[in-house]
mmCIF file of the C-alpha atoms, coordinates in Angstrom:
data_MODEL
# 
_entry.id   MODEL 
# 
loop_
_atom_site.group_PDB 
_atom_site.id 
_atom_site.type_symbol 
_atom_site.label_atom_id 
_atom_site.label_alt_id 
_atom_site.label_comp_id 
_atom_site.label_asym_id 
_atom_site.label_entity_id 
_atom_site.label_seq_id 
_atom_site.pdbx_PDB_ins_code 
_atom_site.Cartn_x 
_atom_site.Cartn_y 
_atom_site.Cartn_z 
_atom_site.occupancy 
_atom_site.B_iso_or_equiv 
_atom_site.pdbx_formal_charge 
_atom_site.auth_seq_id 
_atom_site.auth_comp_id 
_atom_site.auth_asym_id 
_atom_site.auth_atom_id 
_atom_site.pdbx_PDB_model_num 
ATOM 1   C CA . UNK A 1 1   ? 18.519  -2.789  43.770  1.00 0.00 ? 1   UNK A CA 1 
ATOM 2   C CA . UNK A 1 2   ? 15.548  -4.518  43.351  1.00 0.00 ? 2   UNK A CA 1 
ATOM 3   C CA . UNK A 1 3   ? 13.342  -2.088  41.976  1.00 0.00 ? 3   UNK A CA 1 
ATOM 4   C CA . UNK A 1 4   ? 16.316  -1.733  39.453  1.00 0.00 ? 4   UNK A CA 1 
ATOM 5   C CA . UNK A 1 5   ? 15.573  -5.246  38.357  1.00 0.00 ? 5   UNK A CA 1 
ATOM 6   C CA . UNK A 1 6   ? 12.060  -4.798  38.255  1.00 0.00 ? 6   UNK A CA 1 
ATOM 7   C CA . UNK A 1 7   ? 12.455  -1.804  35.671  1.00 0.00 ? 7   UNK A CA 1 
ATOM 8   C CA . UNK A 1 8   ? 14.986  -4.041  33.550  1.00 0.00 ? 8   UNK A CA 1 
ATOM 9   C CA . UNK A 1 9   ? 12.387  -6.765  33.462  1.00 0.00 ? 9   UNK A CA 1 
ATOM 10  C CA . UNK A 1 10  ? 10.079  -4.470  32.698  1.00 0.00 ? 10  UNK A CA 1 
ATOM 11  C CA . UNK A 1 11  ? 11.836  -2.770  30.041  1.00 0.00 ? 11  UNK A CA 1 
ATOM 12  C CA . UNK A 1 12  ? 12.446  -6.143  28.642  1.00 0.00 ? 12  UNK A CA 1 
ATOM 13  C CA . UNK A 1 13  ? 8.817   -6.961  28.501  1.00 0.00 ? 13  UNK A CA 1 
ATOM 14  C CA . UNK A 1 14  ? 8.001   -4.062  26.874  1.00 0.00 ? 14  UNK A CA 1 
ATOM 15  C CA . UNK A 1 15  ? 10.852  -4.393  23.919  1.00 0.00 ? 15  UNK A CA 1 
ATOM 16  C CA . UNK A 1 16  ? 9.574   -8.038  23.596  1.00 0.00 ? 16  UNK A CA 1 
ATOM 17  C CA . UNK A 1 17  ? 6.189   -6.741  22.903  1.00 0.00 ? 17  UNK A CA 1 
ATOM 18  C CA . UNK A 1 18  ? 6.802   -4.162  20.330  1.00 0.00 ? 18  UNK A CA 1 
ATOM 19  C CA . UNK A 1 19  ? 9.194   -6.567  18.265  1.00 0.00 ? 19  UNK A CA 1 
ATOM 20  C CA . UNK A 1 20  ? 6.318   -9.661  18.164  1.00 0.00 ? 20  UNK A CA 1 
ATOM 21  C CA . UNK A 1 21  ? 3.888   -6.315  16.906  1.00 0.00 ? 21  UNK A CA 1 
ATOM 22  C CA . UNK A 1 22  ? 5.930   -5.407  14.547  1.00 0.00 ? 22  UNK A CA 1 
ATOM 23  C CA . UNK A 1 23  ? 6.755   -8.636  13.141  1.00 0.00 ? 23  UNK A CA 1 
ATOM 24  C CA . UNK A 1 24  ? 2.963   -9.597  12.984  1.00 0.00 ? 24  UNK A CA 1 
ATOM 25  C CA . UNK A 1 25  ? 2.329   -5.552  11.039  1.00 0.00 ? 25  UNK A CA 1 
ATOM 26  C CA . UNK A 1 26  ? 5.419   -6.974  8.744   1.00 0.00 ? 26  UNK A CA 1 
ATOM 27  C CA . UNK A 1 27  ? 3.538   -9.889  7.923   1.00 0.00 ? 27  UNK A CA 1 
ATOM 28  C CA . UNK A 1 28  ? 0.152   -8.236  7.607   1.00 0.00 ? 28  UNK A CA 1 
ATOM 29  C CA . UNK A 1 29  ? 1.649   -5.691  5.118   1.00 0.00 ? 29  UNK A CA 1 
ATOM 30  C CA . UNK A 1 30  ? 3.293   -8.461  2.907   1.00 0.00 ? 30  UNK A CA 1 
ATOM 31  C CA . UNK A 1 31  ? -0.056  -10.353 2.540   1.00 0.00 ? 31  UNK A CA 1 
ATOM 32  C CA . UNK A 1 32  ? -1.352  -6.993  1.264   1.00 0.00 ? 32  UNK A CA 1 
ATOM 33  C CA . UNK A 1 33  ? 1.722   -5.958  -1.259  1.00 0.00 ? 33  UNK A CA 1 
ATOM 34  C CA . UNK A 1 34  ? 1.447   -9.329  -2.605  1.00 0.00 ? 34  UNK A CA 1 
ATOM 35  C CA . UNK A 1 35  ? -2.269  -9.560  -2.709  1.00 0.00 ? 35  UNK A CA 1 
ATOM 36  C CA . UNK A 1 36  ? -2.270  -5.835  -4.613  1.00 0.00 ? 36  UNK A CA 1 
ATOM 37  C CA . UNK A 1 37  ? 0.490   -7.268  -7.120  1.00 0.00 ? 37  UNK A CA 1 
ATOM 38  C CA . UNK A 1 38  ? -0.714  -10.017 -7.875  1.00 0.00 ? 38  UNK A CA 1 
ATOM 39  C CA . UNK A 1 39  ? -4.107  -8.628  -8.788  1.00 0.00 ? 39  UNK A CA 1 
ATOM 40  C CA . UNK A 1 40  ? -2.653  -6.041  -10.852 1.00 0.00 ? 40  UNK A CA 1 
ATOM 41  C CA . UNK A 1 41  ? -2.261  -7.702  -13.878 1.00 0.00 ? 41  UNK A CA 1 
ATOM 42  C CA . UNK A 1 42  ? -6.257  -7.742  -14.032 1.00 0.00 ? 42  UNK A CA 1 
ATOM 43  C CA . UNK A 1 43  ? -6.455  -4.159  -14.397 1.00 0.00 ? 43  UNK A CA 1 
ATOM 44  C CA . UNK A 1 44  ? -6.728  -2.715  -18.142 1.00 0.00 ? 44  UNK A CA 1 
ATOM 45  C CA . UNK A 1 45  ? -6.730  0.130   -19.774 1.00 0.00 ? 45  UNK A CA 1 
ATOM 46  C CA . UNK A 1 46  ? -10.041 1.413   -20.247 1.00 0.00 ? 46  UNK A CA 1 
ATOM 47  C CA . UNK A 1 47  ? -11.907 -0.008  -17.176 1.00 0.00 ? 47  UNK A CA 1 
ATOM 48  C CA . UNK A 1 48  ? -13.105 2.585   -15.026 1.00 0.00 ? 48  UNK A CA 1 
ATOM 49  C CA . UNK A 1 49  ? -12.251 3.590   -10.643 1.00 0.00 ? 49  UNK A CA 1 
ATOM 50  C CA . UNK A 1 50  ? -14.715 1.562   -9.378  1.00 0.00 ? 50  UNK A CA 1 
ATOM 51  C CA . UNK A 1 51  ? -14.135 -2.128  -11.254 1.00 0.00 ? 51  UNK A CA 1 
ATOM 52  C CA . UNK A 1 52  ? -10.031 -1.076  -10.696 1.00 0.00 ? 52  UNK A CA 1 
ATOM 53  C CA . UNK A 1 53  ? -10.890 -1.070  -6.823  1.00 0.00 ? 53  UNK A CA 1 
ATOM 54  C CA . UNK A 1 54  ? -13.010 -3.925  -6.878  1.00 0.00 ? 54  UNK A CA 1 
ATOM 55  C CA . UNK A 1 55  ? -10.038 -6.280  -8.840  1.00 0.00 ? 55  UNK A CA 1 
ATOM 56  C CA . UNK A 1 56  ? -7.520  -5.084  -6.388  1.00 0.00 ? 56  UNK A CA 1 
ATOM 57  C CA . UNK A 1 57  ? -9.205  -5.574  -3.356  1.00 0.00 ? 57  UNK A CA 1 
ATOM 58  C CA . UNK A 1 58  ? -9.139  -2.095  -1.781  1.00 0.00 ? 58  UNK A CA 1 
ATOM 59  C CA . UNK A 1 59  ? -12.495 -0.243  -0.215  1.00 0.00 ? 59  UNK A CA 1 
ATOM 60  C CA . UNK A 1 60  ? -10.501 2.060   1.549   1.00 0.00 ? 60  UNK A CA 1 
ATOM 61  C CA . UNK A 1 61  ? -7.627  5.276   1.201   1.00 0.00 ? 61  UNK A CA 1 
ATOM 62  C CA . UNK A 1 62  ? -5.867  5.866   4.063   1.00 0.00 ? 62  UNK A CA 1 
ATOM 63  C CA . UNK A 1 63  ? -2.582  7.782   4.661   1.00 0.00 ? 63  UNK A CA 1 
ATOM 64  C CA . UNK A 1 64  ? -2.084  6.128   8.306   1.00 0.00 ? 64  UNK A CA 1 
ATOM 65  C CA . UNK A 1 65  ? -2.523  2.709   7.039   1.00 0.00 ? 65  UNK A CA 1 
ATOM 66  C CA . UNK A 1 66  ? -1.241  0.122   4.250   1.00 0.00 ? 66  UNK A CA 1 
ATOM 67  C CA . UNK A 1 67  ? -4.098  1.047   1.632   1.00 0.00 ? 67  UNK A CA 1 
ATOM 68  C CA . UNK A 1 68  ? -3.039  2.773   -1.750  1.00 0.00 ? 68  UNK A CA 1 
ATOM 69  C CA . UNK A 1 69  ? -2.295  6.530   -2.294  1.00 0.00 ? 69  UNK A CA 1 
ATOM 70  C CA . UNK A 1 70  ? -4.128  8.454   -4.332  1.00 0.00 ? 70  UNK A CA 1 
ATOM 71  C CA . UNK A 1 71  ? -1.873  11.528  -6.010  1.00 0.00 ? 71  UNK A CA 1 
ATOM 72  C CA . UNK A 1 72  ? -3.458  14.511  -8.476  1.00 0.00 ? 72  UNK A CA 1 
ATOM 73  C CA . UNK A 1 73  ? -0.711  15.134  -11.090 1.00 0.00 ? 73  UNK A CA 1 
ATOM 74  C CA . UNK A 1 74  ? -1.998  18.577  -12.888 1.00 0.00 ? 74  UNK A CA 1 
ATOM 75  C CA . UNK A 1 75  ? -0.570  20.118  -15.953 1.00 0.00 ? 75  UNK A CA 1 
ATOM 76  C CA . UNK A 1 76  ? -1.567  22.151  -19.099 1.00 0.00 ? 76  UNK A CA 1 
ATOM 77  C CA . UNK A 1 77  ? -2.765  19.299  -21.280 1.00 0.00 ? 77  UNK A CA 1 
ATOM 78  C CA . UNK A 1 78  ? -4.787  17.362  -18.901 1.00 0.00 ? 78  UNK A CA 1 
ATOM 79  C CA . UNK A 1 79  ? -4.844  16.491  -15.175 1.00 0.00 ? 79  UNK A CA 1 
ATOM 80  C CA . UNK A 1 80  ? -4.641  12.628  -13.901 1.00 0.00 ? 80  UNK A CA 1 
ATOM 81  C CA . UNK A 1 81  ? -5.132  10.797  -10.717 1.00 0.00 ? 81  UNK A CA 1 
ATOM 82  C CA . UNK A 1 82  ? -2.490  8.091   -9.479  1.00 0.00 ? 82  UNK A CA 1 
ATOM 83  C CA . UNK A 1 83  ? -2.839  5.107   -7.564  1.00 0.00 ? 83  UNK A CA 1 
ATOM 84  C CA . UNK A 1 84  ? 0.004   4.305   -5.949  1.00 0.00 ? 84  UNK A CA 1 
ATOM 85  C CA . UNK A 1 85  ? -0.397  0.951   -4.101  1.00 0.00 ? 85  UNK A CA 1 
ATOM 86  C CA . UNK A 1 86  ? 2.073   -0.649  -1.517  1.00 0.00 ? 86  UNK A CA 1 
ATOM 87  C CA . UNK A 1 87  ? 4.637   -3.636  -2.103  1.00 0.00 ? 87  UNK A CA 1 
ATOM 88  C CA . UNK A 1 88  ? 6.357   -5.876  -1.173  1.00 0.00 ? 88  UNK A CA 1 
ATOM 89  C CA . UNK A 1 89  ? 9.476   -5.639  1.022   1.00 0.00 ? 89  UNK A CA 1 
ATOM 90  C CA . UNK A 1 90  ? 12.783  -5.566  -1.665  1.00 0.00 ? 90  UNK A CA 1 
ATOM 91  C CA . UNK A 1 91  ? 10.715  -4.165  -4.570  1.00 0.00 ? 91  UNK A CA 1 
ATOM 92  C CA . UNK A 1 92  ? 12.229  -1.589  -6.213  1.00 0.00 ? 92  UNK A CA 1 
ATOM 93  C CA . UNK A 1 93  ? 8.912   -0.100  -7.308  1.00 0.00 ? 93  UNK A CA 1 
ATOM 94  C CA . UNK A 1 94  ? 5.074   -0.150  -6.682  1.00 0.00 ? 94  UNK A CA 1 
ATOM 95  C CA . UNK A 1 95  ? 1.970   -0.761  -8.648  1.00 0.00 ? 95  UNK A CA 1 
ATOM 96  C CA . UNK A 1 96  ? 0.960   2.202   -10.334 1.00 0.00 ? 96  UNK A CA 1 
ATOM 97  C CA . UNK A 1 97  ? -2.545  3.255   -11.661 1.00 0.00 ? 97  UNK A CA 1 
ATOM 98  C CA . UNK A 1 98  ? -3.131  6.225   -13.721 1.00 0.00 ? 98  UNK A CA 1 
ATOM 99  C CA . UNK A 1 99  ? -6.534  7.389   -14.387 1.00 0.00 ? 99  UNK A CA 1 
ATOM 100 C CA . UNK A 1 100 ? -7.617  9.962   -16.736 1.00 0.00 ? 100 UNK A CA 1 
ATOM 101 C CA . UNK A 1 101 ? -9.621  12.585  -14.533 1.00 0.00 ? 101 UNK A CA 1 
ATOM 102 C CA . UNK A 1 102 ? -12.518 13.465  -17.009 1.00 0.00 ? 102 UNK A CA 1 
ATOM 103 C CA . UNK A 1 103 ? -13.444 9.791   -17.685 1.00 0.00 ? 103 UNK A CA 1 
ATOM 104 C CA . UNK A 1 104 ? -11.838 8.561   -14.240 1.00 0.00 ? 104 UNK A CA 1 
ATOM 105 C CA . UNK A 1 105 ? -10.598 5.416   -16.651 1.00 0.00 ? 105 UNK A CA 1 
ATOM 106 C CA . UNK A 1 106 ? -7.040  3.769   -16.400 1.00 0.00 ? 106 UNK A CA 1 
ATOM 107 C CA . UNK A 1 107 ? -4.928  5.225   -19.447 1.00 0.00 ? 107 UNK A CA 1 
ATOM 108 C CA . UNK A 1 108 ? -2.028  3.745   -17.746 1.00 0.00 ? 108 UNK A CA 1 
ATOM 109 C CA . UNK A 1 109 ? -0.892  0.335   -15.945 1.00 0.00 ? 109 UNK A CA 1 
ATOM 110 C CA . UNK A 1 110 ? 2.498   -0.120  -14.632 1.00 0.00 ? 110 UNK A CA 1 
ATOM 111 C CA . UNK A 1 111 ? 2.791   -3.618  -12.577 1.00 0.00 ? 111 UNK A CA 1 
ATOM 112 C CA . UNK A 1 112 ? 6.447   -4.230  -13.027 1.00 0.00 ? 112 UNK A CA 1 
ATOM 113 C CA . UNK A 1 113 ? 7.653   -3.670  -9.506  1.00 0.00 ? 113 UNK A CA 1 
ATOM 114 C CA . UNK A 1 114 ? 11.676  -4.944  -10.397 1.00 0.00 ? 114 UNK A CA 1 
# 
C-alpha cells in the first residue's frame, strides 16, 4: 500500500511539473506573437529579407520552435516566399510576409490578425 502512495505522489509531482512548463512555454510564446505583431506594421513593401528580419526581431527559422515559417508558393507567373510568423493565442490569423523570389523584396504585408 505504501509504495501505491508513493507512485500517486509521484505521479502528482510529475503532472505538477509539466503544467508550471507549459504555462511558462504559454507565456514565452505570447511575448513572441505579440512582439512579431506589433513590429509588423514596420515592414513595407519594397524593403528587402534581411531589414524585414531585422524589424521583426527574428535571427532564426525553426520548425520545432516558435520562430516564423518560411513557405515557397510556385506557379507559372512567378514564384514567392512566405513568412508566416506566430500569434497570439485567439487570433484568427497570423502575420504574413510575402517576398518576391527574384528581388527577395516584400510585395505583400498582411498584419491584420482579426
Amino acid at each position: 500500500m505504501k509504495a501505491f502512495k508513493v507512485f500517486i505522489f509521484l505521479f502528482a509531482v510529475l503532472g505538477l511539473w509539466a503544467s508550471v512548463d507549459f504555462i511558462i512555454k504559454l507565456r514565452s510564446s505570447q511575448k513572441e506573437g505579440r512582439q512579431y505583431v506589433a513590429n509588423c506594421s514596420a515592414v513595407k513593401v519594397g524593403m528587402t529579407l534581411k531589414d524585414v528580419r531585422e524589424i521583426k526581431g527574428d535571427s532564426t527559422w525553426n520548425a520545432m520552435e516558435e520562430s516564423p515559417q518560411l513557405y515557397f508558393n510556385y506557379s507559372s507567373d512567378s514564384t514567392t516566399y512566405s513568412l508566416f510568423y506566430p500569434s497570439i493565442i485567439g487570433a484568427s490569423g497570423s502575420p504574413v510576409i510575402q517576398f518576391d523570389a527574384a528581388t527577395m523584396r516584400v510585395n505583400l504585408v498582411m498584419c491584420d490578425i482579426n
